[in-house]
N, C-alpha and C positions, 0 to 999 in steps of 0.2 A: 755695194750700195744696198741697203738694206729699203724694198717696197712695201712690203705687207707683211704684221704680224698675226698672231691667232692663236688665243688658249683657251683652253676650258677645264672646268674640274679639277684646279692648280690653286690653292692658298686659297685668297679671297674670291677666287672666281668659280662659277660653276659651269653656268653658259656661256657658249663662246664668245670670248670678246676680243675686239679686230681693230689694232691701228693700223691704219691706212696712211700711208706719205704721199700719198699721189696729190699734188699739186692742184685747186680751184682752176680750171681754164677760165672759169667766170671772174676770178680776181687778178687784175693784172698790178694789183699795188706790188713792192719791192720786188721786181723778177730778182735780184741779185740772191734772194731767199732760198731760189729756185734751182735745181741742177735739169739743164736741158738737156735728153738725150733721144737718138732716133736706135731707141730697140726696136728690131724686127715684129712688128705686131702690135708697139706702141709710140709708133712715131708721133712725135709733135707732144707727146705726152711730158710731162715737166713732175719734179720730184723735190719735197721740200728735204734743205739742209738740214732742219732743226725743227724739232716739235717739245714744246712745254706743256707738262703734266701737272694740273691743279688739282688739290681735292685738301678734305679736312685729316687731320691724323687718324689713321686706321680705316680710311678711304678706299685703299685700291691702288695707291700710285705705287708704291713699292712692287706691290705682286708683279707689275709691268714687267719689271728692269729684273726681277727674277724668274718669270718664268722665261723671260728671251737666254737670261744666264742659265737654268737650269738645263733646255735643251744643248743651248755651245756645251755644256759640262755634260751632259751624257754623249754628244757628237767625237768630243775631246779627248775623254773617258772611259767609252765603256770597251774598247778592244781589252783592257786592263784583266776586265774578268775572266777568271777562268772557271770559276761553280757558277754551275749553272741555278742553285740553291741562294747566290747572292744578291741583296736585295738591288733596286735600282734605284739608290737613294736619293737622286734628283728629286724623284717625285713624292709631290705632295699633296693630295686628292681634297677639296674642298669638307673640311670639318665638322660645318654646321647641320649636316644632315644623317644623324646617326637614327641607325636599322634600316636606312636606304642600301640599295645593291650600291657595290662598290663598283663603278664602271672606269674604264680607262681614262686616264688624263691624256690630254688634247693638244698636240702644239703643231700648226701649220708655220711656215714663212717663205716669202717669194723675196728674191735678192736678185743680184748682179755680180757675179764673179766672172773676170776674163771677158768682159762684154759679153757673155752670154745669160739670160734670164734664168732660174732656176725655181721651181718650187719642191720643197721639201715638208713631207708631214710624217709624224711620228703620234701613235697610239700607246697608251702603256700603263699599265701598272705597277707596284713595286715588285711582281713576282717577274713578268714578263712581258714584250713587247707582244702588242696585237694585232699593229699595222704599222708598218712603214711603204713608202714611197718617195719615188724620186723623179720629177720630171724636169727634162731641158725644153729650153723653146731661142736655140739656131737660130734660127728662119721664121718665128715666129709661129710656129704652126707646133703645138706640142707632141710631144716625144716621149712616152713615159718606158724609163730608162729601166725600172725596176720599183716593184710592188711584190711586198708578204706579210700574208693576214694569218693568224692562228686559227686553227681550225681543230673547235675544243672535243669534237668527237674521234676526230684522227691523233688529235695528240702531237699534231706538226702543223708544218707552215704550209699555206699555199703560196708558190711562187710563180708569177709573170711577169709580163706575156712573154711566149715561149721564143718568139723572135724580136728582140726587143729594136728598134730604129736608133742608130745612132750609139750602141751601146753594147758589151759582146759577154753575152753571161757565163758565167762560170760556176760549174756544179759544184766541182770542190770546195771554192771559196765559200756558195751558198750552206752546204753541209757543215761545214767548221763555226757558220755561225750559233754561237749559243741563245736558246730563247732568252736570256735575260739581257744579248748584246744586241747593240745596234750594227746593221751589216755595211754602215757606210763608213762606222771606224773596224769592225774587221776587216773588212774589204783593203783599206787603205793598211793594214798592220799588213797584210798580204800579197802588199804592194801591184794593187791595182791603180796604176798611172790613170785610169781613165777618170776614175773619181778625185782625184787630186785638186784638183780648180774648186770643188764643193767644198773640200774638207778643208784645206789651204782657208779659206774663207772664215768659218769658225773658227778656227786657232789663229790666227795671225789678224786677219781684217776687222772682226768683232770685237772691241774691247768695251772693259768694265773698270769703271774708278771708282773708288768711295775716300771720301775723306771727311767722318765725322768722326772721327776719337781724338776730339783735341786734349785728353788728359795724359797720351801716350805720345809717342814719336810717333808722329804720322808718318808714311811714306813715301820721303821728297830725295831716296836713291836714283831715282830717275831723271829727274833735275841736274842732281848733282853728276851723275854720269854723262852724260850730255854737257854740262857746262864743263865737263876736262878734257874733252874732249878738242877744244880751243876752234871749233871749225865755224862757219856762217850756221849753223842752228845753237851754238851755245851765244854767237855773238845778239842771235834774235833773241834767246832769253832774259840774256842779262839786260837789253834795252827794255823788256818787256817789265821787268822787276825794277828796274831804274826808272822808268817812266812813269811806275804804277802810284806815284804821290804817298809811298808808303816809310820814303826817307832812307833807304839803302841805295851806297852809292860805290859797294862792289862788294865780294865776297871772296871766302877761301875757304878750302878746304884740304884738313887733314885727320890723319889714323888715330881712329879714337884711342883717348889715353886712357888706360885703366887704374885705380890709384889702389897701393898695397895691398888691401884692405881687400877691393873685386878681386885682387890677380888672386888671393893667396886662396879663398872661395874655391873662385873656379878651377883652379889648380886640385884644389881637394876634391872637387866632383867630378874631373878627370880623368882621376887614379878609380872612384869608384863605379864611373860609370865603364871604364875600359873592360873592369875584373869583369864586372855584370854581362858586357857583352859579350866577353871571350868563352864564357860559360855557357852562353848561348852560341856562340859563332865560333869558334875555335879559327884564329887567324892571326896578322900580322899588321891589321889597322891599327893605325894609331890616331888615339883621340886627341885635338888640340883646340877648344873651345874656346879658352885662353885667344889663339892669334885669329881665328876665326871675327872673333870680338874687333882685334884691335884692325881686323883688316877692311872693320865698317869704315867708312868715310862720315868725320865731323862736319857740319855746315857753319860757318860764320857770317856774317852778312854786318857789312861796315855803314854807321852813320855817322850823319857829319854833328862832330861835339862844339864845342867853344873853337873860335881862331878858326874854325872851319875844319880839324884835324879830324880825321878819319877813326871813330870809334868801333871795335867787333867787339860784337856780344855772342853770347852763350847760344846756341840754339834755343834752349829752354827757358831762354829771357825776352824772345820774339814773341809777341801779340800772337794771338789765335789767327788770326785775319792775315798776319805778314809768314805766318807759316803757313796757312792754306794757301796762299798766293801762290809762296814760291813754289809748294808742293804740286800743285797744277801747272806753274809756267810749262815746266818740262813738258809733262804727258801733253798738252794742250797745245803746244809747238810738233810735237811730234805725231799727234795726230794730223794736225793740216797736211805737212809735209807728207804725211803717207798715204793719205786719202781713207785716214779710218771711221769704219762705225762704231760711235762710245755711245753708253748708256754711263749716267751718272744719276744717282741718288741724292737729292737735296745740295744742287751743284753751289744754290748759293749762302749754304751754311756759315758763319762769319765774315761775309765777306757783303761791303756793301754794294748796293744796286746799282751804282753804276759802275762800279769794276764786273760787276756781271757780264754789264750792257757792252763795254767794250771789250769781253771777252767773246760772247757772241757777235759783236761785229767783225771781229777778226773772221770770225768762222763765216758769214754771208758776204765778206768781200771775194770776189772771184781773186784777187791778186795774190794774196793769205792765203786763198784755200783753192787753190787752181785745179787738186783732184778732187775736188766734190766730197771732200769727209764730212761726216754728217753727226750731232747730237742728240738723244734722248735722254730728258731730263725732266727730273720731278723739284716742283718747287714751290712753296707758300706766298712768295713774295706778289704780290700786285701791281708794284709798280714796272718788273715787267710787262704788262700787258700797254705796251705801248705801240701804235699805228707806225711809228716811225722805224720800229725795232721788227716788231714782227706781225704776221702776215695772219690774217683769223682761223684761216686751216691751219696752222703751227700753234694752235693754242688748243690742247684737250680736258679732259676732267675725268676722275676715278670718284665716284660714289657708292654707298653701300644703301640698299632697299632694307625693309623693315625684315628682312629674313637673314640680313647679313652677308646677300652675292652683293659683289661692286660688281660697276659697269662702267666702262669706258665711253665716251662719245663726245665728239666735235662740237667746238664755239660756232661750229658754222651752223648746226641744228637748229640753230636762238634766230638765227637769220638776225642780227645785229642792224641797223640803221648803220646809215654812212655816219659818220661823225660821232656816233653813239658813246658815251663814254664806259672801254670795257673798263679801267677799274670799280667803276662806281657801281658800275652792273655788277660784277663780282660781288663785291663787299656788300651790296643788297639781297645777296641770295639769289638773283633771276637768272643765272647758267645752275643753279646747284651749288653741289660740295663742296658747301662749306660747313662747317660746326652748325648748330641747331642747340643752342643753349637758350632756351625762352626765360627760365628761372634763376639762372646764374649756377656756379656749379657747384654751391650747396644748397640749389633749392629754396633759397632762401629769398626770392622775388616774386612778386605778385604775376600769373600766368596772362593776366588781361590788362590791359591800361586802367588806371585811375577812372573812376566815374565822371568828374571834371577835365578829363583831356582827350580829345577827339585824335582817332586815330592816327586822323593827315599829321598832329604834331610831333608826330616820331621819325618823320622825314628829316 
């Protein structure tokens, strides 16, 4: 369960900017929003399921969902290094301020793995890390497990504290780590069990979806695997795609055909890419790109034709909308089931608003979502901003100032009236981020009202 994020000096941010999930104790609308837990030191404390990210294009909502990605990908990743000369290509230091010192990029986050609270921060440049840390908090009373800061006159790390609580250091592991790795994926390549529940976390609990390239095959193998699966979670899919008012009323799947024409292709690029590699690798692989292909799985999905008869069509003859569907059922059933944390990137790209809306109800009924999986999502749409859907802390914004840093920060800031209407609030500009077009966007409208029309009649 993801509680606190924090970055700085990452893409469109410079200063640190910090979503917080911690739950309003002052708002007691939807508790079902809410995951109630009694951590050691934050009892009674409550944690929202879901948080929606507004703001105008090139705002800041994206930087979100990649700098949380870019840390899981250095956490994930960096044991991989072995030069200590290689860059740390996660990171990407705020742009707009050139002949500034180049200082480290920033990423704090507090979670929950194994019921235990954890906070982790990392410092860093692309040459080298400059701070890491790792604190548990047990028993609520913090424990810092390991902390190492570069120390630019020595030319090495400092490392503590020398007796650490809770946690048993190791010199070797320490030394093996390279300044350009992180020592909580060395550590774990060096099979230190004790870190295991942190890193376990990142890799498996953390997940990321995108599904905007509706010009390609999107990536609905996940779906599809689970639906062959034939068990109660492909049975929930397929209700969920049956249900969805989109007119498929079953599906199948099989091994992509390839037609003469591709085989005889890639067949050709087989034989040259084999020679190519043998030249490089002297061995006994053998290339088969060819079954590779054919051992994709086809998606068909049946509607009802004339006489009621069951028609399947082409993948590449489904709607935008009825492929992003199905492409989500899966991960989106799979996530409940496991109690994951997703970030998703403009979740409701083709798809309308109230398939949204019962897709995050799924996610705030306790029945659906009984381990507490939770959603971070960027999205334009207004008309979720509904009292009945979600809760005014689950509603954030990314904006950029006249220098170009975006900033994050809570609908709860506005302090909102009870009944207040937030779309309308929105779409007038009174939370922010949104577009700022006074002239239209060729410029080509007058910057002041008419001399004949008083301001009020632009309400």
């Amino acid at each position: 369960m993801l509680l606190q994020f924090t970055a700085s000096n990452f893409r469109a941010f410079r200063e640190p900017q910090t979503l917080n999930l911690a739950a309003s104790n002052y708002d007691k609308a939807l508790p079902a929003n809410c995951i109630s837990t009694d951590l050691p030191g934050l009892k009674r404390q409550r944690w929202l399921k879901g948080v929606a990210l507004y703001g105008p294009n090139a705002g800041g909502k994206s930087t979100l969902i990649e700098a949380i990605e870019a840390l899981a990908g250095m956490v994930r990743n960096s044991a991989k290094a072995t030069d200590p000369k290689d860059p740390i290509r996660q990171i990407e230091p705020f742009a707009l301020a050139p002949g500034k010192p180049v200082e480290p990029t920033g990423f704090g986050v507090v979670f929950v793995s194994d019921a235990v609270r954890y906070e982790y921060r990392v410092a860093a440049t692309r040459e080298r890390v400059w701070h890491e840390s790792l604190r548990a908090f047990p028993s609520g009373k913090e424990q810092l497990w390991f902390c190492r800061d570069w120390q630019p006159e020595q030319q090495s790390f400092k490392w503590s504290p020398d007796k650490p609580t809770g946690y048993r250091r190791d010199a070797k592991k320490e030394e093996f780590t390279l300044p350009n790795v992180l020592f909580l994926s060395k550590a774990i390549s060096l099979g230190d069990t004790q870190l295991e529940s942190v890193f376990r976390w990142f890799k498996a609990n953390l997940i990321f979806r995108r599904f905007m390239d509706f010009s390609a095959q999107e990536d609905h193998k996940l779906t599809a695997r689970l639906l062959e699966r034939g068990d109660a979670t492909a049975a929930k899919i397929f209700a969920l795609v049956r249900h969805a008012d989109i007119g498929v009323n079953n599906f199948r799947i099989k091994p992509t055909e390839l037609s003469p024409d591709v085989a005889a292709a890639v067949s050709g690029f087989n034989k040259t890419l084999e020679a190519a590699m043998k030249k490089l690798i002297p061995s006994d692989t053998e290339f088969d790109i060819a079954g590779q292909m054919r051992d994709r799985k086809e998606v068909e999905l049946a509607h009802s034709g004339e006489s009621n008869d069951s028609v399947y069509l082409p993948w590449r003859s489904e709607s935008a909308g009825t492929r992003r569907l199905f492409a989500l059922a899966g991960p989106w059933l799979d996530i409940l089931e496991n109690g994951y944390t997703v970030c998703i990137d403009e979740l409701d790209t083709s798809m309308h608003p109230l398939m949204v809306t019962a897709l995050l109800r799924l996610l705030f009924d306790e029945k659906t979502n009984p381990k507490g999986a939770q959603v971070i999502f960027t999205t334009h749409n207004p008309l979720l901003l509904d009292s009945t859907l979600l809760r005014r802390d689950q509603v954030w914004f990314a904006d950029k100032d006249d220098r170009g840093e975006s900033h994050l920060y809570p609908l709860t800031d506005y302090a909102p009236r009870k009944g207040e209407s937030l779309v309308r609030g929105y779409l007038a500009g009174r939370y922010g981020a949104v577009p700022f077009i006074p002239q239209g966007l060729l410029g080509t409208f007058p910057s002041e009202p008419p001399a004949n029309r008083k301001p009020t009649d632009e309400r």
